[in-house]
BAVONU-975728 format. One record per residue (C-alpha): residue number from 1; residue in three letters; chain; x, y, z. Coordinates in Angstrom, 1 decimal, padded with zeros to 4 digits. Layout:
N
<r NUM,ala,A,<X,Y,Z>>
...
***
This chain:
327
<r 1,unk,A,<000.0,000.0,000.0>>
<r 2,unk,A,<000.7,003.4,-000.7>>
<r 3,unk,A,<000.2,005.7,001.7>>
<r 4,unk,A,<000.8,010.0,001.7>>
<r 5,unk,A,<000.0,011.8,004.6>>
<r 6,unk,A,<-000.4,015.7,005.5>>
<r 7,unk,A,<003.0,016.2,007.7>>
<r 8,unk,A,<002.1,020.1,007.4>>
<r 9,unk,A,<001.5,020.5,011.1>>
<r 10,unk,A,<003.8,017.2,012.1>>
<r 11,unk,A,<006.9,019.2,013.4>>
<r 12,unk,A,<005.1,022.2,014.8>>
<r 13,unk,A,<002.3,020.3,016.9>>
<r 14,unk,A,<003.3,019.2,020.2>>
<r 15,unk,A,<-000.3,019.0,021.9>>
<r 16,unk,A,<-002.8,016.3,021.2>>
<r 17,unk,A,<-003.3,016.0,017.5>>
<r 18,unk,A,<000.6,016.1,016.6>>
<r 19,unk,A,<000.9,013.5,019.6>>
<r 20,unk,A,<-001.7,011.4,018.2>>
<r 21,unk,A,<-000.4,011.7,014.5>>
<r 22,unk,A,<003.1,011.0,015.8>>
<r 23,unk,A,<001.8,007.5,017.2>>
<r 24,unk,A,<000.2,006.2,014.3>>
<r 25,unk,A,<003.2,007.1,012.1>>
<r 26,unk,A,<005.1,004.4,014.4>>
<r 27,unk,A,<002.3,002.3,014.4>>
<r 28,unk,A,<002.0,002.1,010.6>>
<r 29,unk,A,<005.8,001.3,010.1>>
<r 30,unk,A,<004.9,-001.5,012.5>>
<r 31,unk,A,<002.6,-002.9,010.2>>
<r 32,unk,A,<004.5,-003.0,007.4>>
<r 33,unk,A,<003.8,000.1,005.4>>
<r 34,unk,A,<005.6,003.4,005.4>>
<r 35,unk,A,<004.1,006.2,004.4>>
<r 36,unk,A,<005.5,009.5,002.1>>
<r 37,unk,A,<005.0,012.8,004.2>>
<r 38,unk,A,<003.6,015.8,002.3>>
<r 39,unk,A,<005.6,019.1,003.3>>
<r 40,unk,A,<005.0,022.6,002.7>>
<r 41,unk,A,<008.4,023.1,001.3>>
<r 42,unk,A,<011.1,020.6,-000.5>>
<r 43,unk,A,<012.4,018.0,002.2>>
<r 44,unk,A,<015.1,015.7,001.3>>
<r 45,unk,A,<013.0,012.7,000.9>>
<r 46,unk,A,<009.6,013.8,001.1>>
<r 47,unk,A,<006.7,015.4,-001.3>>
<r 48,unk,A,<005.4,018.6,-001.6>>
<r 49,unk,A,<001.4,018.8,-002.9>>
<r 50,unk,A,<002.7,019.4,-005.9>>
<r 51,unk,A,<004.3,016.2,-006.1>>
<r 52,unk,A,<001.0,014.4,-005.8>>
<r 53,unk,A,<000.3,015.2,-009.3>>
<r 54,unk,A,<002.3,012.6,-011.0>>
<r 55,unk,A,<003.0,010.2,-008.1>>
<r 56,unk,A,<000.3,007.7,-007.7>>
<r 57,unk,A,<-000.8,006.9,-004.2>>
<r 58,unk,A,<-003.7,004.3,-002.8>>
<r 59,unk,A,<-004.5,007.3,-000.3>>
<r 60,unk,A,<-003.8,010.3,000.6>>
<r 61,unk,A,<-004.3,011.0,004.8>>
<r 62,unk,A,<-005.1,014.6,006.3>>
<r 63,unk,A,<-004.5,014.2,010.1>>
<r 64,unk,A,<-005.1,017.8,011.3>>
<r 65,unk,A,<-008.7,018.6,010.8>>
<r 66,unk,A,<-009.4,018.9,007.1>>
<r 67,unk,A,<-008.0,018.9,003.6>>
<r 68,unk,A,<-004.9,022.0,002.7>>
<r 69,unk,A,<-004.3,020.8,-000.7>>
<r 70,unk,A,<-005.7,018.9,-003.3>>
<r 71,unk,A,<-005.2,014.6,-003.0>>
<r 72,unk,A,<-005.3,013.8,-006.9>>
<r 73,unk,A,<-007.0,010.8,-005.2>>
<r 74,unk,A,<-008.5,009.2,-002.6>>
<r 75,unk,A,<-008.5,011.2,000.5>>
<r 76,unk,A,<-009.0,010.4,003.9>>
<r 77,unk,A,<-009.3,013.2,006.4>>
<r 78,unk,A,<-009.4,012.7,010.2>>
<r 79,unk,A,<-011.6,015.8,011.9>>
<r 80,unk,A,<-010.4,015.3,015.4>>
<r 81,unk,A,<-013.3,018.3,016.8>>
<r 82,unk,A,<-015.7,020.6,015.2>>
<r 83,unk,A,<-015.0,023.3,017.8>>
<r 84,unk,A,<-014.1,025.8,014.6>>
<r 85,unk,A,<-018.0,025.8,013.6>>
<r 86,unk,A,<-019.1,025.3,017.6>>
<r 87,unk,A,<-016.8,027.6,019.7>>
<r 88,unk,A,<-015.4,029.3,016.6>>
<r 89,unk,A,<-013.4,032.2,016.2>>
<r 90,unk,A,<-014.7,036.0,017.4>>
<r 91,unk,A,<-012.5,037.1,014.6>>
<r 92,unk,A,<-014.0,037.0,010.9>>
<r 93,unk,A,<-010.6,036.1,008.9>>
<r 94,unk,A,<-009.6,033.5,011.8>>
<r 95,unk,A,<-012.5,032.2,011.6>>
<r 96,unk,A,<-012.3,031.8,008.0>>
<r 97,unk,A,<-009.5,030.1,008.0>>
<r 98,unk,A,<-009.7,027.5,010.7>>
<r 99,unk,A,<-013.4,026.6,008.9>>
<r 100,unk,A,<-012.4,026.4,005.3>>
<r 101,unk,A,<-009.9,023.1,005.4>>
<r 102,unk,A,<-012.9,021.4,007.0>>
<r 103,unk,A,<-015.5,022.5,004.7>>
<r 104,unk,A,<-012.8,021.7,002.1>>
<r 105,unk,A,<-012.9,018.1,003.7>>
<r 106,unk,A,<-016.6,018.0,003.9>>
<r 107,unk,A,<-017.3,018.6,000.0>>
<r 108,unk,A,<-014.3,016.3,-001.2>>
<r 109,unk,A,<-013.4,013.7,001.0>>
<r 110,unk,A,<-013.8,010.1,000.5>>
<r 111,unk,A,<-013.8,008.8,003.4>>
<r 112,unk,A,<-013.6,010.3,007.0>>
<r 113,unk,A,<-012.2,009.1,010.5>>
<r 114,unk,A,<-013.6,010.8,013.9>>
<r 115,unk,A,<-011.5,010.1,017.2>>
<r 116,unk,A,<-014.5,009.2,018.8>>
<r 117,unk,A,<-018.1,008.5,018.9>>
<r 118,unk,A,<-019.3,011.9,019.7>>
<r 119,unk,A,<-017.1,013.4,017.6>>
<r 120,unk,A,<-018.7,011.1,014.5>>
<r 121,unk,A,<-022.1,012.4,015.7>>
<r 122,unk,A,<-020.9,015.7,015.3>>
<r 123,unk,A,<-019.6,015.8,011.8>>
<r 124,unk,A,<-023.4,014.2,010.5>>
<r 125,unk,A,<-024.9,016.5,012.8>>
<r 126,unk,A,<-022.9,019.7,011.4>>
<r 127,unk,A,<-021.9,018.5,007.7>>
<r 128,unk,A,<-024.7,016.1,006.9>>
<r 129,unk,A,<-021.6,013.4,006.2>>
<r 130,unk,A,<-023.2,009.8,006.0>>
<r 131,unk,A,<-023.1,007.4,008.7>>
<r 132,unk,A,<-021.1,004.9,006.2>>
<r 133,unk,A,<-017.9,007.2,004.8>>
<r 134,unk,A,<-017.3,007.5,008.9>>
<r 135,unk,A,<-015.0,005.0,010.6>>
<r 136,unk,A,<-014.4,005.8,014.5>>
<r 137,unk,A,<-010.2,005.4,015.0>>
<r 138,unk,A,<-009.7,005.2,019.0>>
<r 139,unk,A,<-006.6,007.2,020.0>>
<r 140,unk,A,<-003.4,005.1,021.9>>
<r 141,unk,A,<-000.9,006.4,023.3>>
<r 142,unk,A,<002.9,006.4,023.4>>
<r 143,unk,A,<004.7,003.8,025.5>>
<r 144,unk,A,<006.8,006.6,026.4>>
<r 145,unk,A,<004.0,007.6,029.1>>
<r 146,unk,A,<004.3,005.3,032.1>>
<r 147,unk,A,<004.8,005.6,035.9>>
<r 148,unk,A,<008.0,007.0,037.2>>
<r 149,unk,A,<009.4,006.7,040.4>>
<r 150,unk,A,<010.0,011.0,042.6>>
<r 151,unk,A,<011.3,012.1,045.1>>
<r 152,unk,A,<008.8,012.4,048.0>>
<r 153,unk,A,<007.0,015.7,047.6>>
<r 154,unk,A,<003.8,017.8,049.0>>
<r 155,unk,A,<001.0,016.2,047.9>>
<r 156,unk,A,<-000.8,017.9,044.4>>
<r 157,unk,A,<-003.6,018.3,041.9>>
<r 158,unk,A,<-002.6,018.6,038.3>>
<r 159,unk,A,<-004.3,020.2,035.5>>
<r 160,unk,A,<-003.2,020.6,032.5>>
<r 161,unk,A,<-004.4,023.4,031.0>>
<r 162,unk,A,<-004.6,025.4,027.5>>
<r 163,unk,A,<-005.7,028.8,026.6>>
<r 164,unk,A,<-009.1,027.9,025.2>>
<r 165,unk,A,<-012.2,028.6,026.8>>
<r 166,unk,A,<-014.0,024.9,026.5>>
<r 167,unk,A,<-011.0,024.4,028.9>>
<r 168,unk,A,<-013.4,025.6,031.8>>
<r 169,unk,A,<-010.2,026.7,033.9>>
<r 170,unk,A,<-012.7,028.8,036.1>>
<r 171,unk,A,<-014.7,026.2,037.2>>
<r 172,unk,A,<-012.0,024.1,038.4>>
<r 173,unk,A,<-010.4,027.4,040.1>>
<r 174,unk,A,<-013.1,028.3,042.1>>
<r 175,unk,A,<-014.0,024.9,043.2>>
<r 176,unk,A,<-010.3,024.0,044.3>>
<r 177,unk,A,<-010.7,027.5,046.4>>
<r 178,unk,A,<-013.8,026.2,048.4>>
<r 179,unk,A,<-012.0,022.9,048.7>>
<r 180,unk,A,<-008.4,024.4,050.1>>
<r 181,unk,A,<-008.5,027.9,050.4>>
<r 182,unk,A,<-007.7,027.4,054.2>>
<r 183,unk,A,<-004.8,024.9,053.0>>
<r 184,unk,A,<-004.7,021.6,051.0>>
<r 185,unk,A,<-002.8,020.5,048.6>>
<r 186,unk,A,<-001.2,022.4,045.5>>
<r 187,unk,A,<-003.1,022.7,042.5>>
<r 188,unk,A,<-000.1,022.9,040.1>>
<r 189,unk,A,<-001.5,024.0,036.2>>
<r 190,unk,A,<000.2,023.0,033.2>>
<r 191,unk,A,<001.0,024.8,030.2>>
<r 192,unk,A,<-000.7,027.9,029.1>>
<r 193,unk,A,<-004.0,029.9,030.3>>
<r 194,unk,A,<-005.6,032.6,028.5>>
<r 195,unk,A,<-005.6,036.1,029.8>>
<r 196,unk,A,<-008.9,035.7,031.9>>
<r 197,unk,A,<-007.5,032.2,033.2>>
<r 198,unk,A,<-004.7,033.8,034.7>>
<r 199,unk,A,<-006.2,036.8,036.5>>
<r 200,unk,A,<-008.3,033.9,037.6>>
<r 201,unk,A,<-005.8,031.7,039.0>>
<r 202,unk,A,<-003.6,034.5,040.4>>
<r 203,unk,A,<-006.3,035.8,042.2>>
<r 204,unk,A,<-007.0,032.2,044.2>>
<r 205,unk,A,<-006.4,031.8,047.6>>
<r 206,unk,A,<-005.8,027.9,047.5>>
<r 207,unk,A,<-002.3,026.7,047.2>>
<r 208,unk,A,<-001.4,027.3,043.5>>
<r 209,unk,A,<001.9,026.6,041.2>>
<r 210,unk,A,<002.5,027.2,037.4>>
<r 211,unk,A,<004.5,025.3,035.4>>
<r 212,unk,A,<005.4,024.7,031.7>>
<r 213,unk,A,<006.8,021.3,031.4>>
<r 214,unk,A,<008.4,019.2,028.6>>
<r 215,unk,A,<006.9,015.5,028.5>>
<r 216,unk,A,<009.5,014.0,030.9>>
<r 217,unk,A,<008.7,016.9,033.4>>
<r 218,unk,A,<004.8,016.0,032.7>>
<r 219,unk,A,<004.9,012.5,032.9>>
<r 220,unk,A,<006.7,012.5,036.5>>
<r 221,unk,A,<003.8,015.6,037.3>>
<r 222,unk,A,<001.5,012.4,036.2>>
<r 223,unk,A,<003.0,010.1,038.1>>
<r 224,unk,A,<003.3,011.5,041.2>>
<r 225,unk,A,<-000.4,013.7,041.4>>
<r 226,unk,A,<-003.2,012.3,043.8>>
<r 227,unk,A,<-005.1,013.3,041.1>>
<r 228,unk,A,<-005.5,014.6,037.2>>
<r 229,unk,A,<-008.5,017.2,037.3>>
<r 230,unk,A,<-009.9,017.3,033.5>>
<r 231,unk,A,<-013.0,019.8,033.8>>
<r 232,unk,A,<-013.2,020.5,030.1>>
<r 233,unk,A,<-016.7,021.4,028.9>>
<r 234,unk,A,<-015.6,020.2,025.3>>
<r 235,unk,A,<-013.1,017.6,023.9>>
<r 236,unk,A,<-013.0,015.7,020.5>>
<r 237,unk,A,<-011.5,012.8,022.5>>
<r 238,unk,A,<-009.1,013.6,026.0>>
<r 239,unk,A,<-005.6,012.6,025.3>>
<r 240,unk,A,<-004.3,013.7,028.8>>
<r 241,unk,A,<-006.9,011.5,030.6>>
<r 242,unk,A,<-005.4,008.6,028.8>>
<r 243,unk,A,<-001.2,009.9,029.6>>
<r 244,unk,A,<-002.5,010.8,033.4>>
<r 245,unk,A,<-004.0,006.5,033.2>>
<r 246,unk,A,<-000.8,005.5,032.0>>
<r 247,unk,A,<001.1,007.4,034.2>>
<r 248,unk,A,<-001.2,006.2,037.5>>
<r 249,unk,A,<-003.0,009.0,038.1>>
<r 250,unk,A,<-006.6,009.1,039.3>>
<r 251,unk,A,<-008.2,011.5,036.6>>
<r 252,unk,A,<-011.7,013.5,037.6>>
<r 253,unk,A,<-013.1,014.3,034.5>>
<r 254,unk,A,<-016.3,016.0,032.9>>
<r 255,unk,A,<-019.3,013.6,031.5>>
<r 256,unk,A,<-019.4,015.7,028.7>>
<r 257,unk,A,<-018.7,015.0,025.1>>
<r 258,unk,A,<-016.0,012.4,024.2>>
<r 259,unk,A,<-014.5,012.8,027.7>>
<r 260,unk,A,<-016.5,010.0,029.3>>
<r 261,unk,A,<-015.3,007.9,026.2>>
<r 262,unk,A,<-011.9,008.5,026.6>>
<r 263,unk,A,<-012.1,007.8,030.5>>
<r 264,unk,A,<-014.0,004.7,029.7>>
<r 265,unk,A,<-015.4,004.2,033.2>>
<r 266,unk,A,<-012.1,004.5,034.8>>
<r 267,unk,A,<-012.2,007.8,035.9>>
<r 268,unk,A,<-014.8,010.2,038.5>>
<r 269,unk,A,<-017.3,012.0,036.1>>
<r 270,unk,A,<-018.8,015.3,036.8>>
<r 271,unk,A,<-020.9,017.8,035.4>>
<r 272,unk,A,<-018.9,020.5,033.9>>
<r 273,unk,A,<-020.6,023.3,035.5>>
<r 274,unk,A,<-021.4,022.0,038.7>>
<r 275,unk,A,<-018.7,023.8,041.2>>
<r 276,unk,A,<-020.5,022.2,044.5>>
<r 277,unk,A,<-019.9,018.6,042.5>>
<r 278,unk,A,<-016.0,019.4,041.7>>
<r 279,unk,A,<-015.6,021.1,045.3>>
<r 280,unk,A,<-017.0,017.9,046.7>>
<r 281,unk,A,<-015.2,015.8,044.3>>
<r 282,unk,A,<-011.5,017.3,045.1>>
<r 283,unk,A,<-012.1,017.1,048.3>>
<r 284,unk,A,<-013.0,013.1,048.0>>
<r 285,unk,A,<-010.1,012.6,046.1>>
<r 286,unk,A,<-007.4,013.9,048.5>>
<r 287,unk,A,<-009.0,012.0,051.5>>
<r 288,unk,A,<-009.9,008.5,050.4>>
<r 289,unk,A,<-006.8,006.7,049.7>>
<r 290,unk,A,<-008.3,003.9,048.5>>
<r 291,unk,A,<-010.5,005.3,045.8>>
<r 292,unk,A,<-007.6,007.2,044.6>>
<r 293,unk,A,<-006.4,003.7,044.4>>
<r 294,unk,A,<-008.8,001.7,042.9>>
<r 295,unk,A,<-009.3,004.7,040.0>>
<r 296,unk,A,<-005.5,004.4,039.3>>
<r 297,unk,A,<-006.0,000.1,038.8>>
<r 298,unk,A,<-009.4,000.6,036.5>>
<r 299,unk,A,<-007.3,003.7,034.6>>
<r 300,unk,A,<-003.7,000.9,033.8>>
<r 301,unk,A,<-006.9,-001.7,032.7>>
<r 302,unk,A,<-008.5,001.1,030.2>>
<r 303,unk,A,<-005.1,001.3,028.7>>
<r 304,unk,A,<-004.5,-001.6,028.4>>
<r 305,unk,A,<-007.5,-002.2,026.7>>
<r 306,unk,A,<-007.0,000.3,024.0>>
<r 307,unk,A,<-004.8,-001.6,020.8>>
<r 308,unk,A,<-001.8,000.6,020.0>>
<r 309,unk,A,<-001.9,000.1,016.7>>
<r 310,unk,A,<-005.8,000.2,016.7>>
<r 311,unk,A,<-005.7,003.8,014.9>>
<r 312,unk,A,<-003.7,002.4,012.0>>
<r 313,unk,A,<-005.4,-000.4,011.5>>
<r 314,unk,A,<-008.7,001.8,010.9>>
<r 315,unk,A,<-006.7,003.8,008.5>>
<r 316,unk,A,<-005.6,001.0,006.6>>
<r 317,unk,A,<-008.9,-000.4,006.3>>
<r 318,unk,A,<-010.4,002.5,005.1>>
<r 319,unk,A,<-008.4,002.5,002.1>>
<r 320,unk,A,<-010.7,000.5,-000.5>>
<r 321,unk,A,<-009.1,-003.2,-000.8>>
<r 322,unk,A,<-009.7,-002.4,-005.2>>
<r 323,unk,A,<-007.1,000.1,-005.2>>
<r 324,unk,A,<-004.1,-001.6,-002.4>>
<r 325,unk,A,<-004.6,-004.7,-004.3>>
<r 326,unk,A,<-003.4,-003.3,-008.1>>
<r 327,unk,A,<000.1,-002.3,-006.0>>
***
C-alpha cells in the first residue's frame, strides 16, 4: 500500500493532534507500510502537494482537521473536533481560515475518521456526512507515558491546562478555592492559560503553582499527582486522561462529550458546570486513599485495553481493498 500523509503541522504540533499523528506514524511502520510525508516546502526525501500530481498513491491521509491541498486521489481526512463551527473564532478572517480546510474536507473527502463517537455524531450532525464514509479510530498512546518513580513531595492536583475557553479553567479554580482555600494540597497547572484564566488563578487563595513542562517533566507531574483534574466542557476525545492512566494517576473528569469515552469508566465524572460537585469531588479525592487507588488500577486496565496500533489499522482499512490490491 501506498500511503501520503499531510505532515504540514507534524513538526510544529506538540499538543494532542501532533501527539496522536506522531503514534500512528510508528504504528503504521509496525505494520509493514511506510508512508510518504507531504511538506510545505522541499524535504530531502519527502513530497510537496505538488508532487501528488504525478505520483500515484492508494491514499492520501489529512490528520489535522481537514483537507490544505488537493489529494489527486483518494483522500482520507481525520476531523479530530468541530470546535471551529461550535466555539469558533470571534474574529471574521480566523474564523475563516480555521473553517475552510474542513469544509474543504466536507465537500471532497472520500472517506472520513472521527477520534470518537461523539465526535462522528458531530460531523453528521454539522456536515450532513453519512453514517457509512465515517470510521471511528480510537486514540493510543505512546509507550513513552508510564509511571516514574520521585522524590517524596507535597501532595498535588494537576491540571493541564490550554488557553481555550471549552477548557473551563474557572470552574476548576473556584472549586479547588472552596476545597483548600484554608490549605490543602497544590493545584499545580500546566502549560498555558488565556488572559482571563490567569487573573483567575492569580487571584485564588488555594495553594497554586504554574508550570510549563516538557513531556518527561509532565509525565513525572502524572505520576506522582493524587489526582489529574480534567474539567473540560468540550473535547473531541481527551488525550491527557489517557497519559494521566498510563502514568497512575486518578483522573476526575467532565461527563461531557467524548470525555467520558476516553475515561472509559475508569475515571470520576462530573458535570462541567457543577462547582459544588468538583468542590465535593476534590475534596474526596485527597481523603480516600483507596478510591484514589482503585481509580489508578481501572485507569492501567482502560489502557490496556486500547490496541496501539488500533488507529492504524482503521486507517488502513479505510483505504478500498480495489485500489491496495493493483500495487
Amino acid at each position: 500500500m501506498r500511503l501520503a500523509v499531510d505532515a504540514f503541522n507534524l513538526d510544529a504540533d506538540r499538543r494532542g493532534m501532533g501527539r496522536i499523528v506522531r503514534q500512528v506514524l510508528e504504528s503504521l511502520q509496525r505494520l509493514g507500510i511506510t508512508p510518504q510525508l507531504v511538506y510545505k516546502s522541499p524535504r530531502e526525501g519527502t513530497l510537496t502537494p505538488r508532487d501528488l500530481k504525478r505520483e500515484r498513491f492508494d491514499a492520501v491521509w489529512y490528520p489535522w482537521n481537514g483537507m490544505r491541498f488537493a489529494p489527486h486521489g483518494y483522500a482520507i481526512v481525520t476531523v479530530n473536533d468541530p470546535f471551529a463551527f461550535t466555539f469558533p473564532h470571534r474574529n471574521f478572517v480566523a474564523r475563516a481560515r480555521e473553517q475552510a480546510p474542513i469544509r474543504r474536507a466536507a465537500r471532497k473527502a472520500d472517506r472520513f475518521l472521527a477520534i470518537s463517537q461523539w465526535g462522528a455524531g458531530e460531523l453528521q450532525r454539522l456536515f450532513r456526512i453519512p453514517q457509512e464514509k465515517i470510521a471511528i479510530a480510537t486514540p493510543a498512546i505512546e509507550p513513552f507515558w508510564h509511571p516514574v518513580e520521585l522524590p517524596s513531595q507535597s501532595p498535588y492536583v494537576l491540571f493541564v491546562a490550554g488557553p481555550d475557553a471549552r477548557k473551563n479553567a474557572p470552574l476548576l479554580f473556584s472549586a479547588y478555592d472552596a476545597a483548600f482555600a484554608g490549605g490543602g494540597p497544590e493545584l499545580i497547572v500546566a502549560g498555558a492559560l488565556s488572559e482571563r484564566d490567569e487573573l483567575a488563578f492569580e487571584t485564588m487563595r488555594a495553594p497554586r503553582r504554574r508550570v510549563r513542562p516538557s513531556d518527561e517533566q509532565l509525565r513525572g507531574l502524572y505520576s506522582g499527582a493524587l489526582a489529574v483534574a480534567v474539567p473540560s466542557i468540550a473535547e473531541g476525545f481527551g488525550l491527557p486522561v489517557l497519559e494521566a492512566m498510563a502514568c497512575g494517576a486518578p483522573v476526575l473528569a467532565s461527563r461531557a462529550t467524548a470525555l467520558p469515552e476516553a475515561a472509559g469508566g475508569a475515571a470520576l465524572l462530573l458535570p462541567p458546570e457543577d462547582k459544588q460537585a468538583w468542590r465535593d469531588a476534590l475534596l474526596r479525592i485527597a481523603q480516600d486513599a483507596p478510591l484514589r487507588a482503585d481509580l489508578r488500577e481501572r485507569g492501567f486496565s482502560r489502557v490496556r485495553a486500547i490496541d496501539p496500533d488500533g488507529y492504524a489499522k482503521t486507517l488502513i482499512a479505510s483505504v478500498p481493498q480495489s485500489r491496495a490490491a493493483v500495487r
